[in-house]
N, CA, C and O atoms as a GROMACS GRO file, in nm:
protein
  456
    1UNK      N    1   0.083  -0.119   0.000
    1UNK     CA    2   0.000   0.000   0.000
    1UNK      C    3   0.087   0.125   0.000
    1UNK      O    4   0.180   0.130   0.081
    2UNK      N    5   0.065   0.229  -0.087
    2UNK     CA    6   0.102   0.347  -0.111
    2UNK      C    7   0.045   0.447  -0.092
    2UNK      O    8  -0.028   0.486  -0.183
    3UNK      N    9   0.058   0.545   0.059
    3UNK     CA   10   0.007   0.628   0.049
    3UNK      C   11   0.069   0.830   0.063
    3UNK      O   12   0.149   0.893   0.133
    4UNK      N   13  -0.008   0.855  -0.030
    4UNK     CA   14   0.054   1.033  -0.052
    4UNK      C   15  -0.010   1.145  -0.009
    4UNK      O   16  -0.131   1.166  -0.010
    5UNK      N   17   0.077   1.215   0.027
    5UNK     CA   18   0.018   1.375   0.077
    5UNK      C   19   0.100   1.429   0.034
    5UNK      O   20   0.223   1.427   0.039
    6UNK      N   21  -0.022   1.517  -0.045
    6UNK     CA   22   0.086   1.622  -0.112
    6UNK      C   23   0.039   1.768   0.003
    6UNK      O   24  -0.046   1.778   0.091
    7UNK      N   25   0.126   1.850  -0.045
    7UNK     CA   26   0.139   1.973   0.044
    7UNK      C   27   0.198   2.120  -0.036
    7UNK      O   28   0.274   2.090  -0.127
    8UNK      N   29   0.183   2.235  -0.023
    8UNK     CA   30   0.220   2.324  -0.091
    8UNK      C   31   0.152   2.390  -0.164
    8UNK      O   32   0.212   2.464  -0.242
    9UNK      N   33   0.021   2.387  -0.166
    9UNK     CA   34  -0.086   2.471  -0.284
    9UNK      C   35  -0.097   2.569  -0.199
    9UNK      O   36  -0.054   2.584  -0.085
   10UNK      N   37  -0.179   2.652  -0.290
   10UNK     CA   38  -0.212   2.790  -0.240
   10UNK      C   39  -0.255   2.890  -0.375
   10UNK      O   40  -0.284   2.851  -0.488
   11UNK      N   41  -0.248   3.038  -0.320
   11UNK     CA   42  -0.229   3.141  -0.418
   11UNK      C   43  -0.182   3.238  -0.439
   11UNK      O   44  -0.155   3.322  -0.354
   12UNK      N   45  -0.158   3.250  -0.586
   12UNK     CA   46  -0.038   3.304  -0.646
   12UNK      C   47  -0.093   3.425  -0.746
   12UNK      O   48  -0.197   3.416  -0.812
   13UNK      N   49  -0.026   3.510  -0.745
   13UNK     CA   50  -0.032   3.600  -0.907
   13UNK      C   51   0.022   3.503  -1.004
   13UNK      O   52   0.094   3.404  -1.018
   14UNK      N   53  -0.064   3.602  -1.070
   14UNK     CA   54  -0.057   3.534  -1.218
   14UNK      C   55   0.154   3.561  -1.247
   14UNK      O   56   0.207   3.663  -1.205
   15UNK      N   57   0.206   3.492  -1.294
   15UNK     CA   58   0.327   3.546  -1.350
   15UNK      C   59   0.438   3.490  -1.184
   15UNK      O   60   0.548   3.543  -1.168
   16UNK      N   61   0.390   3.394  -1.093
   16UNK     CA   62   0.472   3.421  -0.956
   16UNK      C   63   0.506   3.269  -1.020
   16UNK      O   64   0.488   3.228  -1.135
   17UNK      N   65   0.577   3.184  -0.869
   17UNK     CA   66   0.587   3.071  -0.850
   17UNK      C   67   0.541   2.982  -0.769
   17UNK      O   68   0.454   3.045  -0.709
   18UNK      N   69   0.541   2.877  -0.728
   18UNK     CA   70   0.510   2.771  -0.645
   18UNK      C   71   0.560   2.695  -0.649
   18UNK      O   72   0.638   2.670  -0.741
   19UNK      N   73   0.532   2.606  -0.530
   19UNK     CA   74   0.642   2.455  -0.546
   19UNK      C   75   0.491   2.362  -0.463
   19UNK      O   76   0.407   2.414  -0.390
   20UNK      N   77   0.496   2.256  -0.496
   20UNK     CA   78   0.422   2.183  -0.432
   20UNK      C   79   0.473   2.052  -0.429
   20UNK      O   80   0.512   2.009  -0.537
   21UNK      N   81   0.486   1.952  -0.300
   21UNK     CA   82   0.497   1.851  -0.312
   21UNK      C   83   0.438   1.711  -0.266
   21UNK      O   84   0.317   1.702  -0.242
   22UNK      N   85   0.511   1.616  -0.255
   22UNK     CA   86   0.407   1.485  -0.214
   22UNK      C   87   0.484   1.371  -0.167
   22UNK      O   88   0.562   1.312  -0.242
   23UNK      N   89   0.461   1.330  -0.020
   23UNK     CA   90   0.547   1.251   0.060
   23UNK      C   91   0.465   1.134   0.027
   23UNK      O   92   0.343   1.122   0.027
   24UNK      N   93   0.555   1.052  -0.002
   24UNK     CA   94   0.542   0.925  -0.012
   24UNK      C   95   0.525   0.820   0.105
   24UNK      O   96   0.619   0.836   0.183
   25UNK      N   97   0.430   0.706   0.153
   25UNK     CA   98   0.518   0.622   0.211
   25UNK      C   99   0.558   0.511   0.129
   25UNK      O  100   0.566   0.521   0.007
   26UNK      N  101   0.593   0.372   0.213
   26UNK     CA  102   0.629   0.273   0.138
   26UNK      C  103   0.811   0.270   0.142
   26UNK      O  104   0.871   0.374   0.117
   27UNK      N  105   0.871   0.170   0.169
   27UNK     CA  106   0.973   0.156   0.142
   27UNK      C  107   1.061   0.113   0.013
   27UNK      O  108   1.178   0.075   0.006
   28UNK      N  109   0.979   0.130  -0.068
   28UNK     CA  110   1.028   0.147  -0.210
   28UNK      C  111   0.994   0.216  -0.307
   28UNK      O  112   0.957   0.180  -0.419
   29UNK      N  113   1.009   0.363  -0.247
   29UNK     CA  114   0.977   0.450  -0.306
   29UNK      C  115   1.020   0.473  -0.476
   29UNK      O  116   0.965   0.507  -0.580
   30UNK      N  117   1.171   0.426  -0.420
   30UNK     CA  118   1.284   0.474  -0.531
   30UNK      C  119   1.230   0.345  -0.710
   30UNK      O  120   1.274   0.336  -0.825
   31UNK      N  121   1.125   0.279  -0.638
   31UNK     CA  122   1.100   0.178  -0.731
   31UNK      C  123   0.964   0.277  -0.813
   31UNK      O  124   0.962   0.260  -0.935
   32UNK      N  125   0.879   0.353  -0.770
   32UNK     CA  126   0.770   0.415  -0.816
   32UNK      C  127   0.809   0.512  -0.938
   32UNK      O  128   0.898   0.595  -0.920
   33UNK      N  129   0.746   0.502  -1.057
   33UNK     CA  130   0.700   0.610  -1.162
   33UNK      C  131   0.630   0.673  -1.044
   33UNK      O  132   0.563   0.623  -0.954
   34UNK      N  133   0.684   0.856  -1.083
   34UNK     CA  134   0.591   0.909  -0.961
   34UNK      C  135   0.535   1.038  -1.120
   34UNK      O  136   0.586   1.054  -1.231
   35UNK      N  137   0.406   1.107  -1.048
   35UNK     CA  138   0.336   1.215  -1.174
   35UNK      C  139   0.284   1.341  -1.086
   35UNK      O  140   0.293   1.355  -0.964
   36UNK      N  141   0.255   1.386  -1.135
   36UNK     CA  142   0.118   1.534  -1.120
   36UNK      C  143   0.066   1.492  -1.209
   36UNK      O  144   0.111   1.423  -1.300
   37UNK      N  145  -0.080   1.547  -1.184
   37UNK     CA  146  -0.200   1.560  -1.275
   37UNK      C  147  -0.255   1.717  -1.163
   37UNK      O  148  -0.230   1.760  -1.051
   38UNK      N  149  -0.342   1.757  -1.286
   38UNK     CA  150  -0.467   1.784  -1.232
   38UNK      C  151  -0.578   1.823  -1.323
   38UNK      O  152  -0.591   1.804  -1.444
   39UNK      N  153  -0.674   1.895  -1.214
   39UNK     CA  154  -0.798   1.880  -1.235
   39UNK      C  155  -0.915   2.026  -1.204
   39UNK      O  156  -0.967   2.058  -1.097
   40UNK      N  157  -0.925   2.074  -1.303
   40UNK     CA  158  -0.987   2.231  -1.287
   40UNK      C  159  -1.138   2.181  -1.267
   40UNK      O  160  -1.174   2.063  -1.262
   41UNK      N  161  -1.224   2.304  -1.254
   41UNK     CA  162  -1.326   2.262  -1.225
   41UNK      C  163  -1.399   2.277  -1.327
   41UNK      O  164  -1.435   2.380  -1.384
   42UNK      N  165  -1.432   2.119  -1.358
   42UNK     CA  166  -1.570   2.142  -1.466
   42UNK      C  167  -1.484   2.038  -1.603
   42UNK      O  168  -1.539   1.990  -1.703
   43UNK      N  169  -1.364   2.028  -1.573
   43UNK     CA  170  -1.287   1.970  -1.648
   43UNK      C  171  -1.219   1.848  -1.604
   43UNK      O  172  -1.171   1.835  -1.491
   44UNK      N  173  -1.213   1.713  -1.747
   44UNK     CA  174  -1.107   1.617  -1.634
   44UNK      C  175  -0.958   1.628  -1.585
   44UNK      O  176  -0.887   1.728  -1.583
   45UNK      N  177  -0.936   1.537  -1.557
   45UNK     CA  178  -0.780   1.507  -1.489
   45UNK      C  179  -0.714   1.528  -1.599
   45UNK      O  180  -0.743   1.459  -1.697
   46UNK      N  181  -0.627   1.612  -1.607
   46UNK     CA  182  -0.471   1.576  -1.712
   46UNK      C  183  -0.388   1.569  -1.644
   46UNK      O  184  -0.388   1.603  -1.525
   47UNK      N  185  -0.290   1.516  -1.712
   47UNK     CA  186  -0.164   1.519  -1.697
   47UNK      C  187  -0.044   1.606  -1.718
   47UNK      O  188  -0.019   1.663  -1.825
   48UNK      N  189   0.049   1.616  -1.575
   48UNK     CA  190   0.173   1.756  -1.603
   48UNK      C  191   0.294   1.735  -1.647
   48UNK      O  192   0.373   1.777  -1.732
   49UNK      N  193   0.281   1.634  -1.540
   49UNK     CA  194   0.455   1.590  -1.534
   49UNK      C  195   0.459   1.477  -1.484
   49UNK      O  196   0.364   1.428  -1.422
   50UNK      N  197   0.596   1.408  -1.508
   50UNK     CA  198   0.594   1.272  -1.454
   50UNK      C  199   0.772   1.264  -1.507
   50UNK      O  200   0.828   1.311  -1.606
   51UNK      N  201   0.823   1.181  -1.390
   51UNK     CA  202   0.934   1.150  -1.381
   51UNK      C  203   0.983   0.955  -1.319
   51UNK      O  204   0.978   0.898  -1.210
   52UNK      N  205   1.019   0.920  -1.432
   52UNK     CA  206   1.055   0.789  -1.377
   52UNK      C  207   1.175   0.749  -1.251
   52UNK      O  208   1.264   0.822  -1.207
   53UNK      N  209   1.138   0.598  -1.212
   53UNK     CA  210   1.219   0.575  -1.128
   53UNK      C  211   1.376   0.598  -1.132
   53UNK      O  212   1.451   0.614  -1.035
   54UNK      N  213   1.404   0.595  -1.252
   54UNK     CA  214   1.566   0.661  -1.306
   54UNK      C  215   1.603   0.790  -1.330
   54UNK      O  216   1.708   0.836  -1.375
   55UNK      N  217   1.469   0.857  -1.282
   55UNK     CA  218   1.506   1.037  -1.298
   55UNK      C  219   1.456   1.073  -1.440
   55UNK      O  220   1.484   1.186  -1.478
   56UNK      N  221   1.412   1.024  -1.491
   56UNK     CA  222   1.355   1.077  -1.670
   56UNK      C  223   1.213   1.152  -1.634
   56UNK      O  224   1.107   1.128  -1.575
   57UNK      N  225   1.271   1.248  -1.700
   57UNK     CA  226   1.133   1.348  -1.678
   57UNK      C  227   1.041   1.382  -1.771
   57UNK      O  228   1.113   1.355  -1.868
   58UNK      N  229   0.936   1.421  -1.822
   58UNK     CA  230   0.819   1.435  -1.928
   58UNK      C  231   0.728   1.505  -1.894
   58UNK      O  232   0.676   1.491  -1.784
   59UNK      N  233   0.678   1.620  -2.007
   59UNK     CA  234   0.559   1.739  -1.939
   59UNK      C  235   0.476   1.709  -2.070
   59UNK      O  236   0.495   1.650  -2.176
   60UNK      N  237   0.358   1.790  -1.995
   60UNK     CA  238   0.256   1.778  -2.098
   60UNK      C  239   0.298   1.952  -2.173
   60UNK      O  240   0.319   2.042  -2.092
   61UNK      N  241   0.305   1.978  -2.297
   61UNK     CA  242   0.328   2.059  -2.415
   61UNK      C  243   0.340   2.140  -2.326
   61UNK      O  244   0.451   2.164  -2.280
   62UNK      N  245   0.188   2.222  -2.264
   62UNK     CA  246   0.190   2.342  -2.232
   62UNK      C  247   0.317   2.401  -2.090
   62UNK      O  248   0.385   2.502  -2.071
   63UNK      N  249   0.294   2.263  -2.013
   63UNK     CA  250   0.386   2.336  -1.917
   63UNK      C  251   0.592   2.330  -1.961
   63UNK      O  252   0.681   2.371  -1.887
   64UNK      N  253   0.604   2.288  -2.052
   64UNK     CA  254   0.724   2.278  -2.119
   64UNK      C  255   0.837   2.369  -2.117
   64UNK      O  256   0.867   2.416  -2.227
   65UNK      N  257   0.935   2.419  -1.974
   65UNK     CA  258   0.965   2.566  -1.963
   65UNK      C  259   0.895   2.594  -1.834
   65UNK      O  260   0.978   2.632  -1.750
   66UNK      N  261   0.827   2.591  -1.807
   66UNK     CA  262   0.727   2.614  -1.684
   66UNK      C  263   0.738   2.591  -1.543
   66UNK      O  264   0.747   2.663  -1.444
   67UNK      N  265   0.730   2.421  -1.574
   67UNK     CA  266   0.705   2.348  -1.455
   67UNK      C  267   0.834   2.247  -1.438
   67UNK      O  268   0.901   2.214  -1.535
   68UNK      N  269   0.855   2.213  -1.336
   68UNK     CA  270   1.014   2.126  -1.367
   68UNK      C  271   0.965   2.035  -1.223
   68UNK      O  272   0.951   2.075  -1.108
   69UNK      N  273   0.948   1.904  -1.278
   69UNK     CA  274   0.964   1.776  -1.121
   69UNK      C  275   1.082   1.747  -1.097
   69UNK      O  276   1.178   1.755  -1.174
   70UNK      N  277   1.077   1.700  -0.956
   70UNK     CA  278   1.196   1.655  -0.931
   70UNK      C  279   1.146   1.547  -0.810
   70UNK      O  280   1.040   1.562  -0.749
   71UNK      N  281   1.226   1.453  -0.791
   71UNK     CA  282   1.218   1.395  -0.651
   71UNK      C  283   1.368   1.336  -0.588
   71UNK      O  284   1.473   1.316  -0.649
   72UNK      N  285   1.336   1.314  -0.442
   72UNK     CA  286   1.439   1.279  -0.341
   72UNK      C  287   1.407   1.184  -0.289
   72UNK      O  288   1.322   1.178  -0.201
   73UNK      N  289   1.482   1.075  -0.343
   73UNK     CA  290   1.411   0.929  -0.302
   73UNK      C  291   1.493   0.913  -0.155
   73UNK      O  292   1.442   0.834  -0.076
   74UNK      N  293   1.583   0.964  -0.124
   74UNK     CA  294   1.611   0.951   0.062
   74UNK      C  295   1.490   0.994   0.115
   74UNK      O  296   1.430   0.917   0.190
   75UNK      N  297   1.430   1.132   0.084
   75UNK     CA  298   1.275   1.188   0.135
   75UNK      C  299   1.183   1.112   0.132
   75UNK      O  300   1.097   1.127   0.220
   76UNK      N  301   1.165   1.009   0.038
   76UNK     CA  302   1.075   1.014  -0.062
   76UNK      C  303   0.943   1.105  -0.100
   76UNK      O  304   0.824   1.098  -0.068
   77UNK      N  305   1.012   1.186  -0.174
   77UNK     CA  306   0.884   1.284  -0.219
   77UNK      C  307   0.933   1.328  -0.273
   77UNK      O  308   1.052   1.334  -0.242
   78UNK      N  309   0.888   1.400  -0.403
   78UNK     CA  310   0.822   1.466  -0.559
   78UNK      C  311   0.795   1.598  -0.509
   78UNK      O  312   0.736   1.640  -0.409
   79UNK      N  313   0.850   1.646  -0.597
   79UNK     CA  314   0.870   1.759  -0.621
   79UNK      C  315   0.758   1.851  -0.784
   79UNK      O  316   0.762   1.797  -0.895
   80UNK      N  317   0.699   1.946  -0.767
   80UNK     CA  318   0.657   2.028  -0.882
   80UNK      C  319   0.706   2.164  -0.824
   80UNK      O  320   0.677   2.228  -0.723
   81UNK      N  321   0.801   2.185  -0.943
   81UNK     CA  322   0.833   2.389  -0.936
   81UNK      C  323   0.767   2.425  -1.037
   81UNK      O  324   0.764   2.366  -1.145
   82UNK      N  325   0.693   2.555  -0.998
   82UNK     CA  326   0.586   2.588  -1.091
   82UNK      C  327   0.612   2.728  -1.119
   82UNK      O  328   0.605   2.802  -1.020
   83UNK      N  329   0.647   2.794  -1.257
   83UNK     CA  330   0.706   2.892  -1.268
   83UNK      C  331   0.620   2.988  -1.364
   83UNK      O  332   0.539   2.927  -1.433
   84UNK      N  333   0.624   3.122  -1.380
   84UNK     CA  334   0.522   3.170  -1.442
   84UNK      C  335   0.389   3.174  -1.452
   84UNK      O  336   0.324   3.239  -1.533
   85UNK      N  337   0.345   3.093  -1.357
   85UNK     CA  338   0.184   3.048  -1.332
   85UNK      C  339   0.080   3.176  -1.443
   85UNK      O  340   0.078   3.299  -1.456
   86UNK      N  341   0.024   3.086  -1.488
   86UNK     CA  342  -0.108   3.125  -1.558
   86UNK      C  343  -0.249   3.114  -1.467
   86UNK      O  344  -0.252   3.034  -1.374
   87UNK      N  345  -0.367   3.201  -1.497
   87UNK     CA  346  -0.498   3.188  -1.456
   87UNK      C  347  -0.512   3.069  -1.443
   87UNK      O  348  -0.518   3.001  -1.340
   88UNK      N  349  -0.521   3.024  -1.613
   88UNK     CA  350  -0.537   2.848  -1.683
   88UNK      C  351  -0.482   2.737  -1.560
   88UNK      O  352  -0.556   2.645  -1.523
   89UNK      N  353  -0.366   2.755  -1.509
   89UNK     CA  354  -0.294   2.638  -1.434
   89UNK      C  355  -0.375   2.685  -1.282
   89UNK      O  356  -0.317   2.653  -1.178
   90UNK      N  357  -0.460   2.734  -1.275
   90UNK     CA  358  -0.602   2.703  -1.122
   90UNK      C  359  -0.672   2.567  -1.181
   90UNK      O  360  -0.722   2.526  -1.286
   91UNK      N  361  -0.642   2.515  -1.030
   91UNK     CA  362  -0.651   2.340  -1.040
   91UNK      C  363  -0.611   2.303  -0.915
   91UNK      O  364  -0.549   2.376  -0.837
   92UNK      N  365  -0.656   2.156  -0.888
   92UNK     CA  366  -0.652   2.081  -0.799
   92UNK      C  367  -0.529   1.965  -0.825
   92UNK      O  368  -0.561   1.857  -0.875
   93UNK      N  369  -0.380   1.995  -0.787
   93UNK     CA  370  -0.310   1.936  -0.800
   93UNK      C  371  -0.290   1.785  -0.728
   93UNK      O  372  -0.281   1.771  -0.606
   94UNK      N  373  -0.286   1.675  -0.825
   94UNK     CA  374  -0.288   1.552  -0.779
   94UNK      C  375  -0.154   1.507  -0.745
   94UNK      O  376  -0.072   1.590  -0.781
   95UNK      N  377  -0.094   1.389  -0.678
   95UNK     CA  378   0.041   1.347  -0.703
   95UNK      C  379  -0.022   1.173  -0.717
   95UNK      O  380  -0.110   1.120  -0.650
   96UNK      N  381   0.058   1.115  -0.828
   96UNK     CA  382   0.058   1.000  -0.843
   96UNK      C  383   0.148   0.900  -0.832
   96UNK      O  384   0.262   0.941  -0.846
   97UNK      N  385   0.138   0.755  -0.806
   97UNK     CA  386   0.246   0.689  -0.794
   97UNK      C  387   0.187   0.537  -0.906
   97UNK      O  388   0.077   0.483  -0.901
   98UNK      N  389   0.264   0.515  -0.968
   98UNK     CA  390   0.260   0.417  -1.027
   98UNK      C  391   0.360   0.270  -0.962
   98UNK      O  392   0.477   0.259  -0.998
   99UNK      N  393   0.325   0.212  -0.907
   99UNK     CA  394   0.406   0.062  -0.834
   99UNK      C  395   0.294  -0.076  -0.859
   99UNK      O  396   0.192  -0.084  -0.789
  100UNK      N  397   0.313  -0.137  -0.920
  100UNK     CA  398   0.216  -0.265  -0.983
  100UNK      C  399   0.023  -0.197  -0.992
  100UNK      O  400  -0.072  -0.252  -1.047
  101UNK      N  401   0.026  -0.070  -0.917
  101UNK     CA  402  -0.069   0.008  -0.961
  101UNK      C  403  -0.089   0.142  -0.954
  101UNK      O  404   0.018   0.202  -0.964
  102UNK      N  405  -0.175   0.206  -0.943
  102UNK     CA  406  -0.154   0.328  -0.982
  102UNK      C  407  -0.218   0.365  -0.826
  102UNK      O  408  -0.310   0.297  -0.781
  103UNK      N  409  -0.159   0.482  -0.747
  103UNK     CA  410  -0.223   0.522  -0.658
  103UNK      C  411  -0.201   0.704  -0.643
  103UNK      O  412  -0.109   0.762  -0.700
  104UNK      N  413  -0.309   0.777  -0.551
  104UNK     CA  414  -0.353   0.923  -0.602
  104UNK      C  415  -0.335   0.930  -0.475
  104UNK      O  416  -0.328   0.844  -0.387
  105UNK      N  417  -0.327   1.084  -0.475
  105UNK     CA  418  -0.271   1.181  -0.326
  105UNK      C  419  -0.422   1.235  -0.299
  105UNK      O  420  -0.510   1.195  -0.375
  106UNK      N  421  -0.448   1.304  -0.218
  106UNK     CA  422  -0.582   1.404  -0.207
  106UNK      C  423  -0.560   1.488  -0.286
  106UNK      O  424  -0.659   1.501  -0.359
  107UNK      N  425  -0.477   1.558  -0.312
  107UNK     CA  426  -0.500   1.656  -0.390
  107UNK      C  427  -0.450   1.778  -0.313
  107UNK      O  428  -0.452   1.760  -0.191
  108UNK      N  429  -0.416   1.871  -0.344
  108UNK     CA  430  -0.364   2.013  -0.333
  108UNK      C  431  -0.430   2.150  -0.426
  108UNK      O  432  -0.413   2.150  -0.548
  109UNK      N  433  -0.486   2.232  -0.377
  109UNK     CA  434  -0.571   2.330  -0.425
  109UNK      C  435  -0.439   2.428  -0.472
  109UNK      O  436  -0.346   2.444  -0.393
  110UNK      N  437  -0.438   2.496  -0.614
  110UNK     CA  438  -0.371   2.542  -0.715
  110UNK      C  439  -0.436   2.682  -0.715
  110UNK      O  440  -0.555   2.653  -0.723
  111UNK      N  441  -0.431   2.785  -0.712
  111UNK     CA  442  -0.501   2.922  -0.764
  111UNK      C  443  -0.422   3.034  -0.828
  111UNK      O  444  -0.332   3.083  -0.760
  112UNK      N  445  -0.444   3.083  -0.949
  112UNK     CA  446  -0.358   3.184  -0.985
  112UNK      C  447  -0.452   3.283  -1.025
  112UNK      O  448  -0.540   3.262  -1.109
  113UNK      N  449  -0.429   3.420  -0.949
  113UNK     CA  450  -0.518   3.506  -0.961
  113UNK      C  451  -0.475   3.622  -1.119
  113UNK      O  452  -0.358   3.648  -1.146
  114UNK      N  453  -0.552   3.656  -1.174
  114UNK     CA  454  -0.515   3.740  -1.302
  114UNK      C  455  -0.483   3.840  -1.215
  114UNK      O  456  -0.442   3.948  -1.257
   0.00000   0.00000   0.00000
């Protein structure tokens, strides 16, 4: 069993930064595909970022420049730096872990004010 809390939402001007992240448990952390998603209101889940167990990292188009993951598998926890924030990126930030299945954080509330 894998479970996450993420931590770090809030609100931001439009044009600021954030960091948000997501503690892992489990003692094999360092074995997990870990992700962000989220989820605006009225809209589904996408996907942000995601970084494999070997450090390989992947964004979805828009945040490309933007947003940068990272994680500390001594911590275990994932990392999102969120840079330039847009209106658009207000959302309910997820953290995911992929280990023989897929498991979701509560979520973290995202706001960027124009």
């Amino acid at each position: 069993q894998v479970q996450l809390v993420e931590s770090g939402g809030g609100l931001v001007q439009a044009g600021g930064s954030l960091s948000v992240s997501c503690a892992a448990s489990g003692r094999t952390f360092s074995s997990y595909a870990m992700g962000w998603f989220r989820q605006a209101p009225g809209k589904e889940r996408e996907f942000v970022a995601g970084i494999t167990r070997d450090g390989n990292t992947h964004y979805e188009d828009s945040e490309k420049g933007r947003f940068f993951i990272s994680r500390d598998n001594a911590k275990k926890t994932v990392y999102l730096q969120m840079n330039d924030l847009k209106p658009e990126d207000t959302a309910v930030y997820y953290c995911n872990a992929e280990y023989i299945r897929a498991y979701w954080g509560q979520g973290t509330q995202v706001t960027v004010s124009s």
